[in-house]
N, C-alpha and C positions, 0 to 999 in steps of 0.2 A: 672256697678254694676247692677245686676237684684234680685228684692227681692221678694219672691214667695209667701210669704202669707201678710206680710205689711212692712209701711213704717217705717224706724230706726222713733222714736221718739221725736228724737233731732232734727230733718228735719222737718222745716216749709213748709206746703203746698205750696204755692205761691215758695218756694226757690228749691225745689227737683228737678224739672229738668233744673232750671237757673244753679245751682252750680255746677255737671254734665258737662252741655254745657261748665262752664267757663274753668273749667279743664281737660275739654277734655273726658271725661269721660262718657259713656253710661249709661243713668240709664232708666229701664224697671220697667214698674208692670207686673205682671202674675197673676191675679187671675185666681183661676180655678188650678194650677197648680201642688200644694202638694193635692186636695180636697179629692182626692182616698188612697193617702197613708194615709192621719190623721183619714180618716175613718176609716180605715182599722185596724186603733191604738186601733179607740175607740171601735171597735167590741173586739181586742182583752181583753181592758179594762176591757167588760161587762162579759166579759165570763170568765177572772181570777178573777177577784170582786165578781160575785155571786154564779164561785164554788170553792173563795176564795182559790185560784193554790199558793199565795204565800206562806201562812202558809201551807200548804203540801210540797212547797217547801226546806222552814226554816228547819219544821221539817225532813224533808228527810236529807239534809244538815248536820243537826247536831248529825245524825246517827241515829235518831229515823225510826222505821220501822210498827210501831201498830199506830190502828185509832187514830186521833183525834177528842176526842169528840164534841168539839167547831163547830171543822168545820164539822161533820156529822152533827150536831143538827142545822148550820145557812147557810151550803151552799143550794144554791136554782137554781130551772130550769129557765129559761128562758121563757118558755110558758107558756101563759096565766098571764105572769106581763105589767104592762101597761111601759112604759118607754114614756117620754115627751121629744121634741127636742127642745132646746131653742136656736131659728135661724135657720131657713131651705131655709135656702143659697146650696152652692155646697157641703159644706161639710154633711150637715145637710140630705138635700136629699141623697146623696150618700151613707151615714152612713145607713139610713133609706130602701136604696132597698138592702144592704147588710146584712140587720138582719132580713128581711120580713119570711126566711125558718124559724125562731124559734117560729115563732106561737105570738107572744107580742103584743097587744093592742098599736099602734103608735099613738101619741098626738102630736101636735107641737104649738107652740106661737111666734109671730113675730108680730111689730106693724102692718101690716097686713095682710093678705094672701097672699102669696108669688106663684108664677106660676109657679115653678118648684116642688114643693110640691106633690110629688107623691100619687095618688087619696083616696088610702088606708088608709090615716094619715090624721086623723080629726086635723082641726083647732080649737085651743080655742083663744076665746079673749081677756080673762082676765086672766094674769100670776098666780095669785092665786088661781081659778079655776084649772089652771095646776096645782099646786105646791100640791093642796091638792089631787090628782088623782092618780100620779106616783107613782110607788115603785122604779123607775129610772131616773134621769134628766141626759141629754147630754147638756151640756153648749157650744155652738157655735158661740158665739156672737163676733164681732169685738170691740176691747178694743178702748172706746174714752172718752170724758169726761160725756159722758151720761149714760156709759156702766158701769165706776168705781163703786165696791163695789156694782154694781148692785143686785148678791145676798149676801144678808145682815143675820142680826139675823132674822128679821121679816117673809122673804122669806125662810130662812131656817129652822124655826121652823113652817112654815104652812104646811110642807112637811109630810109624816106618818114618825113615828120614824123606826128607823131600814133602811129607804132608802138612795139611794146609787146615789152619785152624781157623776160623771166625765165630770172630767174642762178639755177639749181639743184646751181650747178658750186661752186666754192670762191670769195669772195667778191674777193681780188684777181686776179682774169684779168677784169674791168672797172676801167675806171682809175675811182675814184669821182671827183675832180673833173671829170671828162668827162663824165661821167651826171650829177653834180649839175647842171650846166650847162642838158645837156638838159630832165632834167625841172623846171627852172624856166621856161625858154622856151619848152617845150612841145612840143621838137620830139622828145621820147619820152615816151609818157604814164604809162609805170606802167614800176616795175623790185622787183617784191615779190621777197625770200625773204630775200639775203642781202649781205653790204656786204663791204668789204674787212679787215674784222675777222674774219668767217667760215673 
């Protein structure tokens, strides 16, 4: 069994490669492994998010063919938005040298500076400091019992209203009644990939 981004859940540290061994069974980590392709996800993420591709697509779909107002009046470029990377791990850095050509102000936060942190992408040290800067957060972070509902009400509401979050990480390190919240009132506009089922 080889598992490329983490361990099943049910598997106790200490037990995951005893249990394997007893049955015969190969078991691998790979970090590092999917870090390109989930980048690659979240760039597409950002770029359907802020020139909001689905509802063009909805609408296309449903035979409409004239503008949508909505989305001319809230889709948005890319350059010159700040976007904040929360964990610049592999995925985080890699994410971060595939969106360097659109011009975006790179931020990142991690307990501490991290040495693959590509030079471009200022470190903040205080999550709040970030959260209040971004018009984008990328959620990178590996889900553990430190990570759970990491962002919360508190952390989602210090963020500017209108901004745009994508969860690339595991789907409980956002508390979802805290995001449900937001993106009914509006004061987050879009949370695509994945929910606290993931």
């Amino acid at each position: 069994m080889t598992r490329s981004m983490c361990w099943p859940q049910n598997l106790e540290v200490s037990h995951r490669f005893a249990i394997g061994s007893r049955i015969g069974v190969i078991v691998s980590n790979t970090p590092g492994a999917v870090d390109e392709a989930t980048a690659t996800t979240a760039v597409f993420l950002l770029i359907a998010t802020m020139r909001r591709f689905s509802e063009c697509e909805s609408h296309l779909r449903s035979g409409g063919f004239g503008p949508l107002r909505q989305v001319e009046a809230g889709a948005q470029d890319l350059s010159g938005k700040t976007i904040g990377i929360l964990g610049m791990g592999g995925i985080g850095s890699t994410f971060a040298n595939l969106i360097r050509p659109f011009g975006m102000k790179m931020l990142y936060h991690n307990r501490r500076q991290s040495s693959v942190a590509p030079s471009d992408v200022g470190y903040v040290a205080d999550l709040y400091d970030l959260l209040r800067d971004v018009d984008v957060l990328l959620v990178s972070i590996p889900l553990n019992d430190a990570t759970r509902r990491f962002i919360g009400e508190k952390e989602i509401r210090s963020m500017k209203r209108g901004s745009i979050i994508i969860n690339t990480a595991r789907g409980p390190i956002i508390d979802e009644e805290a995001m449900i919240g937001a993106l009914q009132d509006g004061h987050v506009c879009h949370q695509p990939d994945v929910d606290e089922t993931s």
